[in-house]
N, C-alpha and C positions, 0 to 999 in steps of 0.2 A: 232769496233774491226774487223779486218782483218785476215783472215786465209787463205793462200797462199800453197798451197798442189804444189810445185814444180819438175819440168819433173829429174830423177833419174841422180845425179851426175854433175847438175847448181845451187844448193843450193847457195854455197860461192860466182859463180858469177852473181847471182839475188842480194843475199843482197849488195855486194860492189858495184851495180847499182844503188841500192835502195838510200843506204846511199850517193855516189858521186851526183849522178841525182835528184831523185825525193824529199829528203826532202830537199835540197836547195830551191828548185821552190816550193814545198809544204808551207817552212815556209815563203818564200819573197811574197806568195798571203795568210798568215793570219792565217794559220792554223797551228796545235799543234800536236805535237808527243808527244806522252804518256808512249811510253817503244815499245821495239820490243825484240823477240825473238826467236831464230832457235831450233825447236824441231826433230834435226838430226834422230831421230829414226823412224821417223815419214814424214823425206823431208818436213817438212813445215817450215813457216816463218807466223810470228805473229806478228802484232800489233797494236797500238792504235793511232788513230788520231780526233783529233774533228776540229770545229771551231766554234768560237764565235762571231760574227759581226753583221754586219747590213743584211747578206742576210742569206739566209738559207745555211746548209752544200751542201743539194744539187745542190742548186744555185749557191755557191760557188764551188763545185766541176766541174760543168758542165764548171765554167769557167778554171778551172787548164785543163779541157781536151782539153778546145779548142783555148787554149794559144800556140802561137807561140815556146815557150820555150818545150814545152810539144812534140810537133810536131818533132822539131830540136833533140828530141831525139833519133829519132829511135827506140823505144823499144816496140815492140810488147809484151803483157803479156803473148799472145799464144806462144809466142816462149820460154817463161820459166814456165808457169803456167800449171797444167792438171788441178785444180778445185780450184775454190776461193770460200770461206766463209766468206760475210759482215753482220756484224750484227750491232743495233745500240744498245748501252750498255750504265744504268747508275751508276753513283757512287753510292755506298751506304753508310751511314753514321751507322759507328759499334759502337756500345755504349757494349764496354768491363764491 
């Protein structure tokens, strides 16, 4: 889970970055998006990603950073992020 504390009034355009750019290239190397959401009162952006494969998430992330496609983006996270929060979360199975 990701929590995106963004720089005052680039909210709207981090996410439509997020959404056009990164989960394209996120989900053509493997990986799953879980939900996302903007907590406007708050300037953050949330959400969930895992991956499931032969290598590990961080293995696998290491390689989304250092893919060509990732590169060709331009996009500094400093130029829209002041603080990110990654945590690694699991399901839980609620027996109502």
């Amino acid at each position: 889970m990701r929590t995106y504390t963004v720089r005052e009034g680039m909210l709207d355009e981090r996410v439509e970055r997020w959404r056009a750019e990164i989960v394209p290239l996120r989900r053509a190397l493997g990986f799953t998006i879980g939900g996302a959401w903007a907590d406007r009162e708050r300037n953050q952006f949330v959400w969930l990603i895992s991956y499931d494969g032969p290598e590990t998430f961080d293995e696998r992330n290491a390689l989304y950073w250092a893919s060509p496609e990732r590169e060709a983006m331009d996009l500094d996270p400093d130029d829209y992020l002041v603080r990110t929060d990654d945590r690694t979360v699991e399901t839980l199975d609620l027996q109502w």
